[in-house]
C-alpha positions in Angstrom: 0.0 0.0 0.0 1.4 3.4 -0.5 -0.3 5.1 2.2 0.8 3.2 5.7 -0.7 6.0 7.5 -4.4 5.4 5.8 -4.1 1.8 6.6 -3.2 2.3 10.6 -6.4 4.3 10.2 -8.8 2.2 8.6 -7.7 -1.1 10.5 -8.3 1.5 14.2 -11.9 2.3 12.6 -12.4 -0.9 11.7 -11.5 -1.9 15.2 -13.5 0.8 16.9 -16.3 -0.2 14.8 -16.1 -3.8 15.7 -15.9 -2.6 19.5 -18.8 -0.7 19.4 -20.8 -3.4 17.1 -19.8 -6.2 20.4 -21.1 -4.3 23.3 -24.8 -3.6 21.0 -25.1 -7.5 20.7 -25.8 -7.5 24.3 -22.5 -7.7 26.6 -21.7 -4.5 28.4 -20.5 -3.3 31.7 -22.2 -0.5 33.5 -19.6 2.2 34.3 -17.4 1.3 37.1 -17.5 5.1 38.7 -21.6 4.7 38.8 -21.1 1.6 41.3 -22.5 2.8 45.0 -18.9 2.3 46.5 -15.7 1.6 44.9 -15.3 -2.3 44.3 -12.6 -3.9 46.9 -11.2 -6.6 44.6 -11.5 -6.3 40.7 -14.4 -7.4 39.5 -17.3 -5.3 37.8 -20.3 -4.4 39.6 -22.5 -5.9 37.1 -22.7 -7.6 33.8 -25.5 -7.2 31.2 -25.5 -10.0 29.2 -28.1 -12.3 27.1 -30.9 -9.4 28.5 -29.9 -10.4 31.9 -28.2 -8.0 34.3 -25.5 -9.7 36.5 -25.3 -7.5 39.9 -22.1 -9.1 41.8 -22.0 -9.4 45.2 -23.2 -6.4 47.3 -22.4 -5.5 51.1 -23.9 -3.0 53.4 -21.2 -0.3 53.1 -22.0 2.8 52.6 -21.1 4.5 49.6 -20.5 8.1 51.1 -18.0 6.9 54.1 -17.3 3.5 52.7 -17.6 1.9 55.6 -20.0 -0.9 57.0 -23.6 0.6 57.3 -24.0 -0.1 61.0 -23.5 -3.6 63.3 -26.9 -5.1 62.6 -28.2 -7.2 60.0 -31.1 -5.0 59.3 -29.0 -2.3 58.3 -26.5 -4.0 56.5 -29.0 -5.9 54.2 -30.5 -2.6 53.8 -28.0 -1.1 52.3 -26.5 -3.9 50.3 -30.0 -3.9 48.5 -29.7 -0.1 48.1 -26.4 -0.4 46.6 -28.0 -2.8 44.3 -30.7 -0.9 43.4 -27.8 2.1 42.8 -26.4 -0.1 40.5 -29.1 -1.2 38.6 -30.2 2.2 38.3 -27.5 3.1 36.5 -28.2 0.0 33.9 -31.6 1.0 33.8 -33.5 -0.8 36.4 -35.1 -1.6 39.6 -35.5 -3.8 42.4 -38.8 -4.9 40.5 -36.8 -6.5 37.6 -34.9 -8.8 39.8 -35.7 -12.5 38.9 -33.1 -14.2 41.4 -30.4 -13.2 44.6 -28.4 -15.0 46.8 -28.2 -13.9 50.2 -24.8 -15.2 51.8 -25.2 -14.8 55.8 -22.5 -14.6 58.1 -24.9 -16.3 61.1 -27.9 -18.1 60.3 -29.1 -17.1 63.4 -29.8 -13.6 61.6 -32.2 -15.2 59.0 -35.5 -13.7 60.7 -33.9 -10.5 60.8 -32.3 -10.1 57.6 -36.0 -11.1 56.5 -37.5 -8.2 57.5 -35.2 -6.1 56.1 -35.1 -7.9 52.7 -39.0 -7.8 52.7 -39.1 -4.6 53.1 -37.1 -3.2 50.5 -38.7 -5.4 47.7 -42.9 -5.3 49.0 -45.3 -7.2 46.8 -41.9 -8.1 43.7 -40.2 -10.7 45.7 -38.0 -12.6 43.6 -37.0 -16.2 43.4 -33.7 -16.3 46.3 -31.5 -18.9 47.8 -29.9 -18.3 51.2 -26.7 -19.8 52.6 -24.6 -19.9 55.7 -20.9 -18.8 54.9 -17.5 -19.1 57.0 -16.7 -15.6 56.4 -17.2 -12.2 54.4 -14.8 -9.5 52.9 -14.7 -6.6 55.9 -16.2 -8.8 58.6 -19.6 -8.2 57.1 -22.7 -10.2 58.5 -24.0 -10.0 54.8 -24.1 -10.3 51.2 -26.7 -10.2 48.4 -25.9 -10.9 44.4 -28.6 -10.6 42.0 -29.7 -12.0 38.4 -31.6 -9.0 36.6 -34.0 -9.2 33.9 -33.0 -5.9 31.6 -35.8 -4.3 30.9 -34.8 -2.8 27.7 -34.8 -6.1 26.5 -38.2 -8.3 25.5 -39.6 -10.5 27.8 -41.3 -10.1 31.2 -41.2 -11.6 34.8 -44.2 -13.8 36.3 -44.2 -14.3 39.7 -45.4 -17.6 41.4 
C-alpha cells in the first residue's frame, strides 16, 4: 500500500467499529464510577449479558463513608439492597426487575432479621432467592446479596409464582 498511515487508520476504525458493534449485541458493563462504592477486589459491579443483568455481590457499606452501614443485620442488608438498586439504576432498572439473589449470611441465626429487612425493600416483587450460611465475608460483614436481573430494555417479562 502506499499510504501506511491510511491503513493504521482504517484497521483503528475498523477496530472501533467492531468494539462498538460487540457491546450492541448484548455484553456490556455498566460504568465502574456509577457503582454505590468503589469495588474492593477487581471485578465489575455488574454484567448485562443475554438481556440479563448480573449485579455481583453487594455489602452493606456505605457509599459516602465507605464503611460498614451499622452492626446489625437489618441495616447491613438494607443497604447492600440499596447499593443494588444504585447499580441497577444506572443499567436502567429496579428492584422490580430482579428475577433471582443470593443472600450469603455470616450467622444463620440472623435469618429472621435479615428477612424483614429484605421484605421490606422489595414489597409485593419478591423474587425467586436462595440463602446460605458462609464461613466468612470481605470486611467482617454479617451480609451479602448478588442478583440475576432481567434488563428491561430487553423483551420478555417476569411472572411471579
Amino acid at each position: 500500500m502506499k499510504n501506511p498511515a491510511g491503513l493504521v487508520i482504517l484497521t483503528l476504525a475498523f477496530l472501533l467499529l467492531a468494539s462498538f458493534a460487540a457491546g450492541r449485541r448484548g455484553f456490556s458493563r455498566p460504568a465502574e464510577e456509577t457503582a454505590p462504592a468503589k469495588p474492593l477486589m477487581p471485578f465489575a459491579q455488574a454484567v448485562k449479558a443475554g438481556g440479563f443483568i448480573f449485579v455481583s455481590g453487594q455489602i452493606g457499606r456505605d457509599p459516602q463513608t465507605g464503611k460498614v452501614a451499622g452492626e446489625d443485620i437489618g441495616a447491613q442488608t438494607r443497604q447492600a439492597l440499596e447499593n443494588i438498586e444504585a447499580v441497577l439504576k444506572k443499567a436502567g432498572a429496579g428492584l422490580e426487575d430482579i428475577v433471582k439473589t443470593t443472600v450469603y449470611l455470616q450467622n444463620m441465626d440472623d435469618y429472621a432479621a435479615m428477612n424483614r429487612a429484605y421484605a421490606g425493600m422489595f414489597g409485593e416483587n419478591l423474587p425467586a432467592r436462595a440463602t446460605v450460611a458462609v464461613r466468612g465475608l470481605v470486611l467482617g460483614v454479617l451480609v451479602e446479596i448478588d442478583a440475576v436481573v432481567r434488563d428491561p430494555g430487553q423483551p420478555g417479562g417476569i411472572i411471579r409464582m
